[in-house]
C-alpha positions as CSV (number, residue, x, y, z in Angstrom):
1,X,0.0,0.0,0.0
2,X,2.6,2.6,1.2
3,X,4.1,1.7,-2.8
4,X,1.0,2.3,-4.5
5,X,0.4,5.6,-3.0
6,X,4.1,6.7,-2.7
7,X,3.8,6.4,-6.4
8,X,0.6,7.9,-6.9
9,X,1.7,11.1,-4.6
10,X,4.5,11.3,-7.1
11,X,3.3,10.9,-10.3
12,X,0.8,13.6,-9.3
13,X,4.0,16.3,-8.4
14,X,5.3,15.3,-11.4
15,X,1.8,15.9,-13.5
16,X,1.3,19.1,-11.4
17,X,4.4,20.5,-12.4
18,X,3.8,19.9,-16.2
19,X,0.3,21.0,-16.0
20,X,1.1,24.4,-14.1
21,X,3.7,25.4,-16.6
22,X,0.8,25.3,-18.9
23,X,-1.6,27.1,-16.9
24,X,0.5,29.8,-15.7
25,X,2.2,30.5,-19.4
26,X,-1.6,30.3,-20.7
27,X,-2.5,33.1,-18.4
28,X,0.3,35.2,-18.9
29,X,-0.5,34.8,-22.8
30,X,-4.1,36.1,-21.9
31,X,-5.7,32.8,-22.5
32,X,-9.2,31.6,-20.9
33,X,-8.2,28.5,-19.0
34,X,-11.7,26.5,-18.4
35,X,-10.7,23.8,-16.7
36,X,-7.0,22.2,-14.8
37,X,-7.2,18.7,-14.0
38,X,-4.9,16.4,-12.2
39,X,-6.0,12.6,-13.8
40,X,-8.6,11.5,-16.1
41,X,-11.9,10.0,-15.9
42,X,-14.8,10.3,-13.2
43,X,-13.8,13.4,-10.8
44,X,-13.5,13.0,-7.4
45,X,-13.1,16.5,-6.3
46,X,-14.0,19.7,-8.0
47,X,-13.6,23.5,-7.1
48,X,-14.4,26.5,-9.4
49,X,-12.2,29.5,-8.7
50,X,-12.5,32.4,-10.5
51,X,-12.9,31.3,-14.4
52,X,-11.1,27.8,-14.0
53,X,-12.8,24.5,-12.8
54,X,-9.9,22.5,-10.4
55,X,-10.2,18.7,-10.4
56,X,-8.8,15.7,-9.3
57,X,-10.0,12.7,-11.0
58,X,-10.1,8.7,-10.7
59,X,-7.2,7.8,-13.3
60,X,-3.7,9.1,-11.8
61,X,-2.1,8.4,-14.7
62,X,-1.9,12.1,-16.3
63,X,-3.2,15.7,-16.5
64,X,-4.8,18.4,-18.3
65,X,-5.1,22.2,-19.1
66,X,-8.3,23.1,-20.9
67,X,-8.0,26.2,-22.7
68,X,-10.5,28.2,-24.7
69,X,-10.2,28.0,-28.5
70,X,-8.4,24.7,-27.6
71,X,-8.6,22.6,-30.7
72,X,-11.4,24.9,-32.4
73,X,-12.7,24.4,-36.2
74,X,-13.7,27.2,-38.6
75,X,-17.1,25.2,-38.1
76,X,-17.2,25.6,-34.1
77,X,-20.3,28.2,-32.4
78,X,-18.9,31.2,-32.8
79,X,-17.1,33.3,-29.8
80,X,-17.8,36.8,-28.6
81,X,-15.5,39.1,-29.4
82,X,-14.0,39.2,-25.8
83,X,-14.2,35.5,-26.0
84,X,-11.7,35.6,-29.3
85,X,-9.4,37.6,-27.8
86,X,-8.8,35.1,-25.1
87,X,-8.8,31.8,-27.2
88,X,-6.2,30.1,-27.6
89,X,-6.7,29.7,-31.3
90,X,-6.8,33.1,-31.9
91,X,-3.6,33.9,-30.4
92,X,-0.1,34.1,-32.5
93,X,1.8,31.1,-32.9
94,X,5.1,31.9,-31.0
95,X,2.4,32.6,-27.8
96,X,0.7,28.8,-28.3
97,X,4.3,27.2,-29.0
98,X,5.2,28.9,-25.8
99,X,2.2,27.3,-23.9
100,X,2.5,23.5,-25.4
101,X,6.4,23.8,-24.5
102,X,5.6,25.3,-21.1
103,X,5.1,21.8,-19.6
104,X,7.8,19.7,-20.8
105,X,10.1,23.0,-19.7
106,X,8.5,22.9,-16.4
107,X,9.8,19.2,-15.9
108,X,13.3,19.9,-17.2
109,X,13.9,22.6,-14.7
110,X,11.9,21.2,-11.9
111,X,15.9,19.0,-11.1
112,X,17.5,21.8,-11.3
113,X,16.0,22.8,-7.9
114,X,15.3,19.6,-6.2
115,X,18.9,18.0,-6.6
116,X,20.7,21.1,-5.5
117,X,18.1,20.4,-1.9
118,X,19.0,17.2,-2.0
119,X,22.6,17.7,-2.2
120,X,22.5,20.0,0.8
121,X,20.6,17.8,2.8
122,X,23.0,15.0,2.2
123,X,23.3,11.8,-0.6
124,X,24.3,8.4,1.0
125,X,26.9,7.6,-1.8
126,X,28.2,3.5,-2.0
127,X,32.1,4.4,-1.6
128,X,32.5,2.3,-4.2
129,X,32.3,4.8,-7.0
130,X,34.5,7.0,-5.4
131,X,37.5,3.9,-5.9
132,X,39.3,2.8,-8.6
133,X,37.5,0.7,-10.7
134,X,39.0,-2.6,-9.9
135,X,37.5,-5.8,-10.6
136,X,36.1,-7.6,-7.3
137,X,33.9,-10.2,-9.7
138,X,33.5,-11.2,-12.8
139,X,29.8,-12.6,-13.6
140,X,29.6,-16.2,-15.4
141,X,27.8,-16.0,-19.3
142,X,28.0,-11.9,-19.0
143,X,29.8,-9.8,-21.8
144,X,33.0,-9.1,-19.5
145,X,33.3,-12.7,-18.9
146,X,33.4,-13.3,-22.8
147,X,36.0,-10.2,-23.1
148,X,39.0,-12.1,-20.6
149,X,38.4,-9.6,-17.7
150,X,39.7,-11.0,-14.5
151,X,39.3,-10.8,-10.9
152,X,41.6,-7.7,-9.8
153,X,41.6,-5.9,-13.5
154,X,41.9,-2.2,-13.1
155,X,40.1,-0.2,-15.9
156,X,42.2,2.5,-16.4
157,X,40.5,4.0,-20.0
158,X,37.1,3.6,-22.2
159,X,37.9,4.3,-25.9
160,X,40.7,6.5,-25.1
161,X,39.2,8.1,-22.2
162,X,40.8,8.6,-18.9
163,X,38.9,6.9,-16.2
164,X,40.4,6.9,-12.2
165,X,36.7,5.6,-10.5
166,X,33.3,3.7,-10.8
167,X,32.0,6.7,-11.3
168,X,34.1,8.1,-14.2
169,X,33.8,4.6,-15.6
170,X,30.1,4.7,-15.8
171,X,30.1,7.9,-17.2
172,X,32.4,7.2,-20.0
173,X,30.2,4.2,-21.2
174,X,27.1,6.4,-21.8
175,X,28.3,7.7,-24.9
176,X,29.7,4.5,-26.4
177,X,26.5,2.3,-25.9
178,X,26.1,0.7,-29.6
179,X,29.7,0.9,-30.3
180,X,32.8,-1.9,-29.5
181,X,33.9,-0.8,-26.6
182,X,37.7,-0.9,-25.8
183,X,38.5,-1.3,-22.0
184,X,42.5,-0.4,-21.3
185,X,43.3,-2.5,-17.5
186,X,46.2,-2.6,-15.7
187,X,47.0,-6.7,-14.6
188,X,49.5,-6.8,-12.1
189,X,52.0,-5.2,-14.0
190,X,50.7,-5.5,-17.8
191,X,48.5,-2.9,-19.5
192,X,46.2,-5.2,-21.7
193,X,43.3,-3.8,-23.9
194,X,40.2,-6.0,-23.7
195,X,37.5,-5.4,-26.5
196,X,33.4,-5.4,-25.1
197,X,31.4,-6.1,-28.3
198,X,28.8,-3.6,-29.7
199,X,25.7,-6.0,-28.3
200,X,26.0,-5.2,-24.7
201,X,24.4,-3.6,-21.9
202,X,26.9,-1.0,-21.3
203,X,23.8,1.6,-20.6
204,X,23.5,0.3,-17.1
205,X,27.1,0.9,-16.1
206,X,29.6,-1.9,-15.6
207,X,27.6,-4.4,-13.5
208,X,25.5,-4.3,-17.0
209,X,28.5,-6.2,-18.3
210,X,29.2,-8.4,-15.5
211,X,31.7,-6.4,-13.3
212,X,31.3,-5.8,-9.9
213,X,33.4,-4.2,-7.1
214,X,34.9,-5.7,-4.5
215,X,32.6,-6.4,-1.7
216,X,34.1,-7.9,0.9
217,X,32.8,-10.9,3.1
218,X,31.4,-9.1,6.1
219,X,27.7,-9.5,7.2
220,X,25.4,-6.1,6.9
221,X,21.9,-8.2,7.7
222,X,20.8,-11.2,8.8
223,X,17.0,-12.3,8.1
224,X,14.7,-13.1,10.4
225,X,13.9,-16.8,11.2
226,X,16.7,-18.0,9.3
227,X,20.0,-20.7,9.9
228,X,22.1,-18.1,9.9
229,X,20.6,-16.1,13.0
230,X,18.9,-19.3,14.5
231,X,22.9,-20.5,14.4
232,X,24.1,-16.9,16.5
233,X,26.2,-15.5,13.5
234,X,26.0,-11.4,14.1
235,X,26.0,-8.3,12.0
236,X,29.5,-7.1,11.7
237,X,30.8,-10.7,11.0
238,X,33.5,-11.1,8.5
239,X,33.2,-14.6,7.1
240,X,36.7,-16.0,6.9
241,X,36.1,-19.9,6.3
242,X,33.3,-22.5,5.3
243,X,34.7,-25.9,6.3
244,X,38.2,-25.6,4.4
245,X,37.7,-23.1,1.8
246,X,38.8,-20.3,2.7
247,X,36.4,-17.1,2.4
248,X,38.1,-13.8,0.6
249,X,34.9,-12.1,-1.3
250,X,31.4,-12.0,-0.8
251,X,31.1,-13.5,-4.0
252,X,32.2,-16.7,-2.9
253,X,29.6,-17.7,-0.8
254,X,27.1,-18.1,-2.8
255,X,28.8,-21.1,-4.4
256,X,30.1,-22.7,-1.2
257,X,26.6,-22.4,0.4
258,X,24.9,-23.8,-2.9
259,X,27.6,-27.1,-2.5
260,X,26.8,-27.9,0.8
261,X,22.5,-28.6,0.1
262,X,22.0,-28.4,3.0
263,X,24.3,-30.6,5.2
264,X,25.9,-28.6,8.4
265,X,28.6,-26.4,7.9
266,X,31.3,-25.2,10.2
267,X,31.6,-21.3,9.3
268,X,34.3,-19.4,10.9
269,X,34.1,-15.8,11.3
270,X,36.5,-12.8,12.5
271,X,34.4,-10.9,15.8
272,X,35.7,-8.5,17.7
273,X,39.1,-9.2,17.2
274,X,38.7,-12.3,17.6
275,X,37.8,-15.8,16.0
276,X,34.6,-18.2,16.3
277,X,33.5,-20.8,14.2
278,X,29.5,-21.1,14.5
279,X,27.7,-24.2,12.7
280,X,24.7,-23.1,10.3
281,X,22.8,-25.5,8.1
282,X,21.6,-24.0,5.0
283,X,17.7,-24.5,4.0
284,X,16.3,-24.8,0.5
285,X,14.1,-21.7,-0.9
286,X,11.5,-22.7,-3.1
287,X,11.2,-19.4,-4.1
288,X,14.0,-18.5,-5.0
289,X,15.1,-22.4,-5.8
290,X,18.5,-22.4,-4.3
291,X,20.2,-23.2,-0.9
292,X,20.4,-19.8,1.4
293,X,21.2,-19.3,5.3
294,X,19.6,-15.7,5.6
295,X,22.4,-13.3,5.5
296,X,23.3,-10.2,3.3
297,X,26.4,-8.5,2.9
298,X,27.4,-5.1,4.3
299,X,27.2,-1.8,2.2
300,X,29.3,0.7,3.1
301,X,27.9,4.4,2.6
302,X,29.2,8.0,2.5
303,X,27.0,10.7,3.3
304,X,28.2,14.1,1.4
305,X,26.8,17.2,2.2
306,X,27.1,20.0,0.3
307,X,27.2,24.6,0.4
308,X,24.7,26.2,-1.5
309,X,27.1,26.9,-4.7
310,X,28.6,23.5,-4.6
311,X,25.7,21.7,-4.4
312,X,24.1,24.0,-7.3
313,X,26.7,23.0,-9.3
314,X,26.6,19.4,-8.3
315,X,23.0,19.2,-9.1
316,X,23.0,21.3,-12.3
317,X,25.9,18.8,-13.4
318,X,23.6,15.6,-12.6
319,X,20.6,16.9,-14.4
320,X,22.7,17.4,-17.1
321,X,23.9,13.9,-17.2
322,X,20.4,12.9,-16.6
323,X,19.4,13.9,-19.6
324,X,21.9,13.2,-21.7
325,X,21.4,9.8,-20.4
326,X,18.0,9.8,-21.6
327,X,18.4,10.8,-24.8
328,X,21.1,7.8,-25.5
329,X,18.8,5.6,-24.1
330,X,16.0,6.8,-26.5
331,X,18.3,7.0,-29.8
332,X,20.0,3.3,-28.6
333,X,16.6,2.2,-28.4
334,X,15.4,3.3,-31.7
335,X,18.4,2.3,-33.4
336,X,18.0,-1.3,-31.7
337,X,21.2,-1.1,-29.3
338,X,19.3,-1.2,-26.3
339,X,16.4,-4.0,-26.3
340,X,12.4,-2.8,-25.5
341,X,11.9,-4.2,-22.1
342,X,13.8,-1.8,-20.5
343,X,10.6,0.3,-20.6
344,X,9.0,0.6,-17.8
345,X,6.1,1.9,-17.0
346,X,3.6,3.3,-13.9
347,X,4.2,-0.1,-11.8
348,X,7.9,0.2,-12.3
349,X,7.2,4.1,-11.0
350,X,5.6,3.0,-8.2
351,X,7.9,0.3,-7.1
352,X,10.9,2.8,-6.9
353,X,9.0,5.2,-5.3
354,X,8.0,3.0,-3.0
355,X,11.6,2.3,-2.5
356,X,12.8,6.3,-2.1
357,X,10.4,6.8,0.5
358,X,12.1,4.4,2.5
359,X,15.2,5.7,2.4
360,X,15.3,9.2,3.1
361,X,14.5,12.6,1.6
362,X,17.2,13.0,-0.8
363,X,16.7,9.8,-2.1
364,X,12.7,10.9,-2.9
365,X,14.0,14.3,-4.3
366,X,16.6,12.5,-6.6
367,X,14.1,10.2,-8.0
368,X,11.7,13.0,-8.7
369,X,14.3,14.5,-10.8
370,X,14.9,11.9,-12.6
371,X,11.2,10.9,-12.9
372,X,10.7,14.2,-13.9
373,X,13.5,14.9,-16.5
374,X,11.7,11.1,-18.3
375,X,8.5,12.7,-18.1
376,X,9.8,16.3,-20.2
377,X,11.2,14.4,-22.8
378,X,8.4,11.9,-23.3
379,X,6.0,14.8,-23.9
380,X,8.6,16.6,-26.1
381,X,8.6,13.1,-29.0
382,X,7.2,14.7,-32.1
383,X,4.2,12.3,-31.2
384,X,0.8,13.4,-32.3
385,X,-1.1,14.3,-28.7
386,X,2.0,14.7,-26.9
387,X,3.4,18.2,-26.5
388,X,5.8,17.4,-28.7
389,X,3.3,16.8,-31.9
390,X,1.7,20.0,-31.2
391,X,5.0,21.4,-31.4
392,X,5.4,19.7,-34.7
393,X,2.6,21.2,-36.2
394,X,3.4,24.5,-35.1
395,X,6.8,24.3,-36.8
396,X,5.1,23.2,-40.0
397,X,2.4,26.2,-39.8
398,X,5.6,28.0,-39.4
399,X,7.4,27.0,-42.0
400,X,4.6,26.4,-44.6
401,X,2.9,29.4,-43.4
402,X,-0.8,28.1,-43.1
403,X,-1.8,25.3,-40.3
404,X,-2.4,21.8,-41.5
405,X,-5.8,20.8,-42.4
406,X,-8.1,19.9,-39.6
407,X,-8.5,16.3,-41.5
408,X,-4.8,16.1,-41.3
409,X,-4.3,16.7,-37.7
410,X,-7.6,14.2,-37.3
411,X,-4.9,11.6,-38.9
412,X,-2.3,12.3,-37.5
413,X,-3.3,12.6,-33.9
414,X,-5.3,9.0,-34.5
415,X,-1.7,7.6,-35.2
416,X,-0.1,9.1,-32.7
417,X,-3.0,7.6,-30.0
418,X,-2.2,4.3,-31.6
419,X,1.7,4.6,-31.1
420,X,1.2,6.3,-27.1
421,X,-1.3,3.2,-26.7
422,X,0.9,0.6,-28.2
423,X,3.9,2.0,-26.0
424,X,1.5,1.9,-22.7
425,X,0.8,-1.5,-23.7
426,X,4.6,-2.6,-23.9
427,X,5.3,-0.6,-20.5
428,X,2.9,-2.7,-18.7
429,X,3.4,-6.0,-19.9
430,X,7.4,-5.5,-19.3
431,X,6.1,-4.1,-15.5
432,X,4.0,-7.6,-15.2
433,X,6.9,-9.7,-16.7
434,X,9.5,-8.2,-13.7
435,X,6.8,-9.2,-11.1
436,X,5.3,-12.6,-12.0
437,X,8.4,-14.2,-14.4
């Protein structure tokens, strides 16, 4: 419940947002707004204030502004002549390209003022991506297994590019998703160039390929009614041995606890300074269909605050990246790099802001932003009732000098509800297929 109405709470800022950037450049234009809605469908709550009807309605899945003149025909009832003035349809086109864009602009600059808050108020940041990107495991079947990385491989370059962190790594991939990608490591003492493949899933940052940091074997959680707490194994634990193999990386465990099925195990751990060795019995998951004994390994976090100007330029530089991350993922996707269920759609929304409201404020203003900065460029696709196919046609009556037909718009705007339905479509079966498969 706290998911589904986390999400709901923030799809509606978001829709707000868009909506008021058309309202309030409607007004300043001297249009007649009739009506402001947040959702569609049956209203649930209505106020008329001044000329403008407020709602909220059933179906959280959208907005709208209802102007005056909105969509009028030559063939429409007539208007006063005050009425004209104040129609949208009668006013020049830079003023209605202004109001369309409004939205989309509203949620473009909305992260510009919520990271910069949520830098100041403080980011946990895994201290990972602050260190050098060195290899703590290579995933089995994954693209950097197939390339000859190796446990310990320092990536030192992307294509040419000087990398020193995680971070800088994961930034440097953005550009090349689509392309070979040529990884310069230093091994031991060797500076080898291993070649990643065009096909990959170098979008997602280098776990995508199968590279993880080094985590190492220490226990951050144990859960509840499980062999490992039953047994008296602690938080704080570093795992050092199961029976005789020894223990070095987190990654390990999994495949020493899957060998045992489930016979006794003597585990030996590091604990204050000193040792212990505890016997746990691993029991089978039918859920997840493998052998587990209820433990989870530690994260270590830094929080980073931030001044005013710092974190201004902090979160000015992250929407940035945002959405130039976007747009890559857009043109990949087109082009075929990047594969169609990675769209998501309003259960994936609500199931990470679900998440953010569980961690802390930051964490909910950070995935605003980047809610937000998805939502502006959506509604900016040269898609027939988006923002972005009114914009389209405004460009052509700007270019050709006339508007297009009213049958023509008709068309276009039933193709363009067939495409935004089709998409809808795909976003919730991929939203279904990450629940149930």
């Amino acid at each position: 419940m706290v998911t589904v109405i986390s999400g709901i709470l923030m799809l509606g800022v978001l829709v707000f947002i868009h909506e008021l950037g058309h309202f309030c450049v409607a007004k300043l234009a001297g249009v007649k707004v009739l009506k402001f809605s947040l959702g569609f469908g049956p209203r649930l709550v209505s106020k008329s204030w001044g000329e403008t009807e407020y709602l909220i309605c059933l179906i959280p899945l959208g907005g709208y502004v209802q102007m005056l003149g909105e969509g009028a025909s030559d063939d429409e009832t007539e208007l006063s002549e005050a009425e004209q003035q104040r129609s949208f349809a009668n006013k020049s086109l830079p003023r209605r390209m202004a109001i369309v864009a409004a939205g989309p602009v509203m949620n473009l600059v909305l992260p510009l003022l919520l990271l910069p808050i949520a830098y100041m108020v403080g980011v946990n940041i895994p201290t990972f991506l602050d260190e050098a990107a060195c290899v703590g495991y290579v995933m089995d079947d994954s693209d950097a297994k197939q390339s000859g990385f190796l446990v310990g491989d320092c990536i030192v370059a992307v294509n040419g590019v000087a990398v020193s962190t995680w971070t800088e790594t994961d930034k440097a991939l953005i550009p090349n998703v689509g392309s070979d990608l040529q990884m310069t490591v230093q091994r031991s003492d060797k500076t080898l160039t291993l070649s990643v493949p065009a096909e990959n899933g170098s979008l997602e940052g280098l776990q995508s390929l199968g590279l993880l940091p080094n985590q190492e074997a220490v226990i951050g959680a144990l859960s509840p009614d499980k062999p490992a707490e039953a047994a008296g194994l602690l938080q704080g634990d570093r795992i050092l041995r199961i029976n005789s193999t020894r223990i070095d990386s987190w990654y390990q465990l999994h495949t020493a606890i899957q060998q045992l099925a489930g016979e006794e195990a003597q585990i030996e751990v590091e604990r204050d300074g000193g040792s212990k060795t505890i016997t746990v019995a691993p029991k089978y998951d039918d859920d997840n269909e493998m052998w587990l004994v209820g433990i989870s390994p530690l994260q270590r976090y830094e929080m980073k605050r931030y001044g005013f100007v710092a974190a201004t330029k902090i979160g000015f530089e992250r929407t940035y990246e945002l959405v130039e991350l976007t747009l890559v993922f857009l043109k990949k996707m087109v082009s075929g790099h990047v594969p169609a269920n990675n769209i998501g759609g309003p259960i994936m929304v609500m199931q990470i802001a679900g998440q953010a409201v569980q961690t802390g404020v930051s964490t909910i203003l950070t995935v605003l932003s980047f809610l937000s900065i998805q939502l502006g460029i959506l509604n900016l696709l040269p898609i027939p009732v988006l923002d972005g196919g009114h914009l389209f046609f405004n460009f052509v009556e700007l270019l050709w000098r006339k508007p297009l037909s009213l049958r023509a718009r008709e068309v276009l705007q039933q193709v363009g509800l067939t495409l935004l339905l089709m998409l809808m479509v795909l976003a919730f079966y991929n939203d279904i297929v990450r629940i149930f498969l």
